[in-house]
C-alpha positions in Angstrom: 282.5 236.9 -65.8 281.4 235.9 -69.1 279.6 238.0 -71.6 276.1 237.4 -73.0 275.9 236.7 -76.8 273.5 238.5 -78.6 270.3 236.9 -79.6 271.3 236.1 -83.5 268.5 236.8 -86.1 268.3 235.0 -89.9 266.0 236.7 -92.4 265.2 234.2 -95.1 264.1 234.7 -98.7 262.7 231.9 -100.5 263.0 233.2 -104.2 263.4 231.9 -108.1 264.8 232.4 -111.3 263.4 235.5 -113.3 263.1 237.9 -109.8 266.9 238.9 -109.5 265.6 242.6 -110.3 263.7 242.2 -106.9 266.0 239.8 -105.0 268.9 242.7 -105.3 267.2 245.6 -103.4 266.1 242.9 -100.8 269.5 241.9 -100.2 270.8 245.4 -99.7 268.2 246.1 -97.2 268.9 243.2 -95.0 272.4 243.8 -95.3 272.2 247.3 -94.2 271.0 246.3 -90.9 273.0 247.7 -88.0 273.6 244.7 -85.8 276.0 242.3 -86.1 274.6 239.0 -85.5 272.3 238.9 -88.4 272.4 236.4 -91.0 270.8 236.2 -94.8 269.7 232.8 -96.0 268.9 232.6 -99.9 267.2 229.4 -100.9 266.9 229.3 -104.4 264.1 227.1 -105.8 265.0 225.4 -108.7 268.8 225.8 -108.9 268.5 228.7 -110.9 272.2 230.5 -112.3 271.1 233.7 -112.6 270.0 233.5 -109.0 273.3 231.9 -107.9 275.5 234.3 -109.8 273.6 237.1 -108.3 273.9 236.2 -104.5 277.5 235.3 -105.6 278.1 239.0 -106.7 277.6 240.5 -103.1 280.2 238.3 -101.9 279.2 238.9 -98.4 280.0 236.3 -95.7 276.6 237.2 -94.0 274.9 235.7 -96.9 274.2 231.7 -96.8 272.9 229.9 -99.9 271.0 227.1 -100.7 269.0 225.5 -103.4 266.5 223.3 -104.5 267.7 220.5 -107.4 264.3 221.2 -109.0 261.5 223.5 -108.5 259.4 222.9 -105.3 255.4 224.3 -104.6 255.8 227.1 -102.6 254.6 225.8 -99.2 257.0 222.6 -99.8 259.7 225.5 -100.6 259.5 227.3 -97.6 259.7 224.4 -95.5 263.2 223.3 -97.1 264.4 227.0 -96.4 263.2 226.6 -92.9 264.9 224.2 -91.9 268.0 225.1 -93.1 267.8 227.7 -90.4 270.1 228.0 -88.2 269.9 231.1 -85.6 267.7 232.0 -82.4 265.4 233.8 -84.5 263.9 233.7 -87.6 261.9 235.4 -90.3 260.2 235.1 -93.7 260.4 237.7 -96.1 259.6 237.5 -99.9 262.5 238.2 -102.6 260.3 242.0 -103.5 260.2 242.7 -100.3 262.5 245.0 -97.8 263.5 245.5 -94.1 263.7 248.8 -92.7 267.1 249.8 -91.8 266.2 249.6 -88.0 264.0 246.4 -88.0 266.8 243.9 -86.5 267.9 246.4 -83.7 264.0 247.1 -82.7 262.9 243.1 -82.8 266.5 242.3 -80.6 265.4 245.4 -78.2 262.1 243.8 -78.1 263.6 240.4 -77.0 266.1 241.3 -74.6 263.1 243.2 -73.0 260.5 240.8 -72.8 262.9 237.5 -73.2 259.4 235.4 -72.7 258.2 236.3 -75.9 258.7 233.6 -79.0 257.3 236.1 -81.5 257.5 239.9 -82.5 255.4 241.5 -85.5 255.0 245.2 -86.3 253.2 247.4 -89.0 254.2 246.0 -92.1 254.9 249.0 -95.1 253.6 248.1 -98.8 254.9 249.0 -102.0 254.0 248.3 -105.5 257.1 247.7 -108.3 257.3 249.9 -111.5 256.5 246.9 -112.8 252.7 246.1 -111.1 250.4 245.2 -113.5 247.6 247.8 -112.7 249.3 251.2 -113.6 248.1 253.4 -111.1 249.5 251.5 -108.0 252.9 251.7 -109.9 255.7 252.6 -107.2 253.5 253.6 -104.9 253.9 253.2 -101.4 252.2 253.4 -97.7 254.1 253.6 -94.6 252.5 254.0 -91.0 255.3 255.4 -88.7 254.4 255.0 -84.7 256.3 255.7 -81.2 258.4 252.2 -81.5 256.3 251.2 -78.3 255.7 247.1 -77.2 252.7 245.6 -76.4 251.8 242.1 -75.7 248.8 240.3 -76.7 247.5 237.1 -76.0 246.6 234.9 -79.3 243.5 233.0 -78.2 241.1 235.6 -78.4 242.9 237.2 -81.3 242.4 233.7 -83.2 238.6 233.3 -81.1 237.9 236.5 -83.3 239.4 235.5 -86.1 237.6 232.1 -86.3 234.3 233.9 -86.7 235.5 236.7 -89.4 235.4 239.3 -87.2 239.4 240.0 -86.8 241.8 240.4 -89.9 244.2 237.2 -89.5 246.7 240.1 -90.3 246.5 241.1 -86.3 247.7 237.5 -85.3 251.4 236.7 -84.9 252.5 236.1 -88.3 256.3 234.5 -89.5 256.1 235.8 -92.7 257.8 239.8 -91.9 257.6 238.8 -88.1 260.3 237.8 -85.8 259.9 234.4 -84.3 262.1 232.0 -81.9 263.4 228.6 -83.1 261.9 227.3 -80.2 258.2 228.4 -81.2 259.4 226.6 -85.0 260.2 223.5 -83.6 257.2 223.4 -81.5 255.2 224.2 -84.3 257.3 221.3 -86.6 256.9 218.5 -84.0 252.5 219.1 -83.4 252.4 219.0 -87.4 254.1 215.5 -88.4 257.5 216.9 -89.1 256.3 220.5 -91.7 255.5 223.9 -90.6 253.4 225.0 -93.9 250.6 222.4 -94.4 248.1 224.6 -96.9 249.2 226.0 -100.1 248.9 229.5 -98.5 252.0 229.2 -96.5 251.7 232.9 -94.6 248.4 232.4 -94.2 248.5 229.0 -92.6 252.0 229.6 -90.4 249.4 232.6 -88.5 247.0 230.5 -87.6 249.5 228.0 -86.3 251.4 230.4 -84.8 248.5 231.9 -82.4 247.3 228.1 -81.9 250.4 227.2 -80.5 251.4 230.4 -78.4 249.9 232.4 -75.3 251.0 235.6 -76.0 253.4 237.5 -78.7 254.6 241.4 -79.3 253.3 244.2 -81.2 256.3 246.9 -81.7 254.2 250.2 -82.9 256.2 250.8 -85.7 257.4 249.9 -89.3 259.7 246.7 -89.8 259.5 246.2 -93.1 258.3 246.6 -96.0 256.0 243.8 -98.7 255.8 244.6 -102.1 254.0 243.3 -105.0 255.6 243.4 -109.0 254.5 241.7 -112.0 256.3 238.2 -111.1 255.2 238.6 -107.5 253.1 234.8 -106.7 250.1 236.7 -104.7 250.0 239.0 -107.5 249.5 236.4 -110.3 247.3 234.4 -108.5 244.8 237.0 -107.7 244.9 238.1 -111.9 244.9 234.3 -112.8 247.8 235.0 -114.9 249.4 232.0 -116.4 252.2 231.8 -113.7 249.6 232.3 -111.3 247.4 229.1 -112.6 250.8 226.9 -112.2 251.0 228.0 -108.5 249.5 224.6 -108.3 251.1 222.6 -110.2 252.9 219.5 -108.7 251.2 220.8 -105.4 250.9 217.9 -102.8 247.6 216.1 -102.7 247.3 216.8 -98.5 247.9 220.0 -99.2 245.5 220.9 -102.2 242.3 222.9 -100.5 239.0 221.0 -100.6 237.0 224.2 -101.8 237.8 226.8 -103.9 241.2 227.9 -103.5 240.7 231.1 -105.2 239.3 233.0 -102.1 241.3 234.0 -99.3 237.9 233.7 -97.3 237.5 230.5 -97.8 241.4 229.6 -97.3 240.6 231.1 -93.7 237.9 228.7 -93.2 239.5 225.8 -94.1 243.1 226.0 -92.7 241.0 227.0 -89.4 239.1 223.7 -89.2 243.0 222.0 -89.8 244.2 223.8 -87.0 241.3 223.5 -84.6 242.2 219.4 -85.8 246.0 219.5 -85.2 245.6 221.9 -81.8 242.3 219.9 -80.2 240.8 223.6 -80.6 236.9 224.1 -79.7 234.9 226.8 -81.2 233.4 229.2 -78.5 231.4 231.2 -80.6 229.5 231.1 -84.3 230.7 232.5 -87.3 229.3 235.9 -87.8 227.6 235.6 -91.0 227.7 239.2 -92.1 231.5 239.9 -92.0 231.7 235.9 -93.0 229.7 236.8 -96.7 230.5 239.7 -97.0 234.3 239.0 -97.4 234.1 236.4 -99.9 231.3 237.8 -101.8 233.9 240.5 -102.1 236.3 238.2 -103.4 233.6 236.1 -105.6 232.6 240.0 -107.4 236.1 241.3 -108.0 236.9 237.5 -110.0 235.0 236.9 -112.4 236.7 234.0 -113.8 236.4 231.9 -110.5 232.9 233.9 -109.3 230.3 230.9 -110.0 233.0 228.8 -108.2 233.7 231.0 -105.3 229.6 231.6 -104.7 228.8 227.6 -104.8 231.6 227.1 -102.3 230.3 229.7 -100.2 226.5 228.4 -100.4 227.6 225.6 -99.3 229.5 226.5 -96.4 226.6 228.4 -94.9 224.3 225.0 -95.4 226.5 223.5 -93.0 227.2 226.4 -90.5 223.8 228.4 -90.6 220.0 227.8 -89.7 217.8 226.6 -92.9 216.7 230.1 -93.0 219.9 231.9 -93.4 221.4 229.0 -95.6 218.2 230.3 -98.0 219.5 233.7 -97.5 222.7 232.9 -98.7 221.3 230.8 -101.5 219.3 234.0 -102.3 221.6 237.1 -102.3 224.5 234.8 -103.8 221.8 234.0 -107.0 222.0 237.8 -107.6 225.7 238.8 -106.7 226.3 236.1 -109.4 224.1 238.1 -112.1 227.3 239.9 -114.4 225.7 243.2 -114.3 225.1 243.0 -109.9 228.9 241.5 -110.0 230.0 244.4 -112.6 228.6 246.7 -110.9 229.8 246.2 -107.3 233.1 245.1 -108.9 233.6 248.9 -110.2 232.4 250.2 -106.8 235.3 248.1 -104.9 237.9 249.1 -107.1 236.8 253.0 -107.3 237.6 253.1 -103.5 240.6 251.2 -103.6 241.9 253.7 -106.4 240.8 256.4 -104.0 242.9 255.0 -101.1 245.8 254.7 -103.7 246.0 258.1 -104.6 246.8 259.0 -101.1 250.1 256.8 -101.2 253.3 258.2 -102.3 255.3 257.8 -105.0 258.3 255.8 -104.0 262.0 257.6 -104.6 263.1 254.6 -106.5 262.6 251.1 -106.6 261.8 250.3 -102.9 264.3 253.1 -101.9 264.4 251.8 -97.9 266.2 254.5 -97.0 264.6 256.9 -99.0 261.3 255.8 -97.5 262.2 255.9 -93.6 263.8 259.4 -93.8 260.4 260.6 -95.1 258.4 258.7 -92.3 261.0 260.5 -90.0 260.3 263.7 -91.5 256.6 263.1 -91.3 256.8 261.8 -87.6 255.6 259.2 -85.5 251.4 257.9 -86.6 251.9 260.0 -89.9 251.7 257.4 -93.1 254.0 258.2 -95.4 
């Protein structure tokens, strides 16, 4: 009688030159996993040697390596490490970011119990570097331990929700830190033309495609893994239109380059949506709910004052198309004032007061994204405490 392989998982880090101080730890973490057929695939944009050298160093047969012969935009990137994988399962994490020492062994358990299921996610952790621009988020860190338990949800109404901005996209089945099948990849690869990631938000996009082209996918109640953020991290530098930030799109692919501003996650949502409502013959069911739909990138517009005139315009114009006359004048109206530098400066220092408050009830990481040191204190607190 023959004897059932396990189901084989590859963790892949798309990462560059100049983040070996981040790539390290995130090595160690995957390679602490305790299941044997788990796999590590480094794809190095841009040929770097200190990059090379450094997955060299762990000489570990577990690690596979490949690289790019010059540096790629990050959606085009991540598309060349896809495909270079080659196990039942996959998964996206960035080179700052960790897997809990237990995340392979609960995603397999997860399969082998519900073998249906193309997709697992969890409760991503977060952690800020030493190195995080904004001192007091420095090594800080937030995890949410639960019971480990598996639920199933079905996507439509997740991404129904989310289509009118009243759902985080963050609640959809998500590649980047989730657990998804080849099978839902290739699906995914053959509706699209042959590319998984076709928006310069590549984690973003890969959700929304992900819940377009599933039924259902698992929720494990727990911690999986953890993102973090340091001063080279790409989210990072866009958001503080740092000078790496402002070459995020350089050599960026004309199909992929966003018709409105691209410096509000807001409006990202709303246009990879309209793609993928294109690509999947979606129909909306319902209007955008204009409150939560303003409010978030008005948010966004306040807390960037570089790209706020840009952001607001964008957004007027949005609600022109999608709204009555009368609530396109509203919009016209309240964005004329958010737009005024002392009503921006203002609500700016009001946002980031409560996000400081939040902050201080995080904890000071052990070390450096410590793994281990972080999920022996989420044991210690117990299951629904954050850590």
């Amino acid at each position: 009688m023959g004897t059932t392989l396990p189901i084989s998982f590859e963790i892949i880090i798309p990462t560059l030159g100049g983040r070996e101080r981040y790539l390290a730890d995130a090595l160690r973490s995957c390679l602490a996993q305790d299941y044997k057929a788990v796999s590590i695939l480094v794809s190095n944009n841009g040929a770097s040697s200190e990059v090379r050298d450094l997955v060299a160093s762990f000489s570990d047969k577990r690690i596979r390596y490949v690289e790019t012969a010059h540096t790629l935009p990050m959606p085009v990137h991540w598309d060349f490490a896809l495909r270079h994988s080659e196990a039942d399962v996959v998964s996206i994490i960035g080179d700052d970011d960790s897997l809990m020492p237990h995340a392979i062994q609960a995603a397999a358990a997860a399969f082998a119990r519900e073998p249906q299921l193309e997709c697992i996610t969890h409760r991503p952790g977060q952690y800020y570097w030493p190195d995080y621009p904004v001192k007091e988020y420095q090594n800080r860190f937030s995890v949410s331990r639960g019971a480990g338990k598996l639920a199933i949800h079905r996507t439509k109404p997740l991404l129904d929700n989310v289509a009118r901005f009243t759902e985080w996209y963050g609640r959809l089945p998500f590649l980047y830190h989730g657990f998804v099948r080849k099978s839902a990849v290739e699906r995914i690869r053959n509706a699209q033309g042959g590319r998984i990631f076709l928006r310069v938000a590549p984690d973003v996009y890969s959700d929304l495609a992900l819940a377009a082209s599933l039924d259902t996918f698992g929720i494990i109640d727990d911690c999986l893994t953890i993102g973090g953020q340091g001063a080279s991290s790409t989210g990072v530098n866009y958001a503080m239109n740092s000078e790496i930030g402002r070459r995020f799109m350089v050599d960026m692919p004309e199909d992929l380059i966003p018709k409105i501003s691209h410096h509000s996650i807001g409006l990202h949502l709303y246009e990879y949506l309209e793609k993928i409502r294109e690509i999947y013959s979606l129909r909306r069911s319902r209007s955008i709910a204009w409150r939560r739909f303003f409010g978030l990138i008005a948010r966004e517009a306040v807390q960037k004052p570089a790209h706020r005139k840009e952001i607001l315009d964008d957004l007027v114009k949005l609600c022109g198309i999608e709204y009555s006359a009368p609530i396109a004048l509203l919009s016209k109206v309240v964005a004329a004032i958010l737009d005024a530098d002392w009503v921006a400066t203002g609500l700016a220092g009001a946002l980031k007061s409560r996000e400081q408050a939040v902050m201080r009830q995080w904890r000071n990481a052990a070390t450096a994204l410590d793994v281990h040191s972080v999920w022996a204190l989420a044991q210690r607190l117990g299951p629904g405490k954050a850590a």
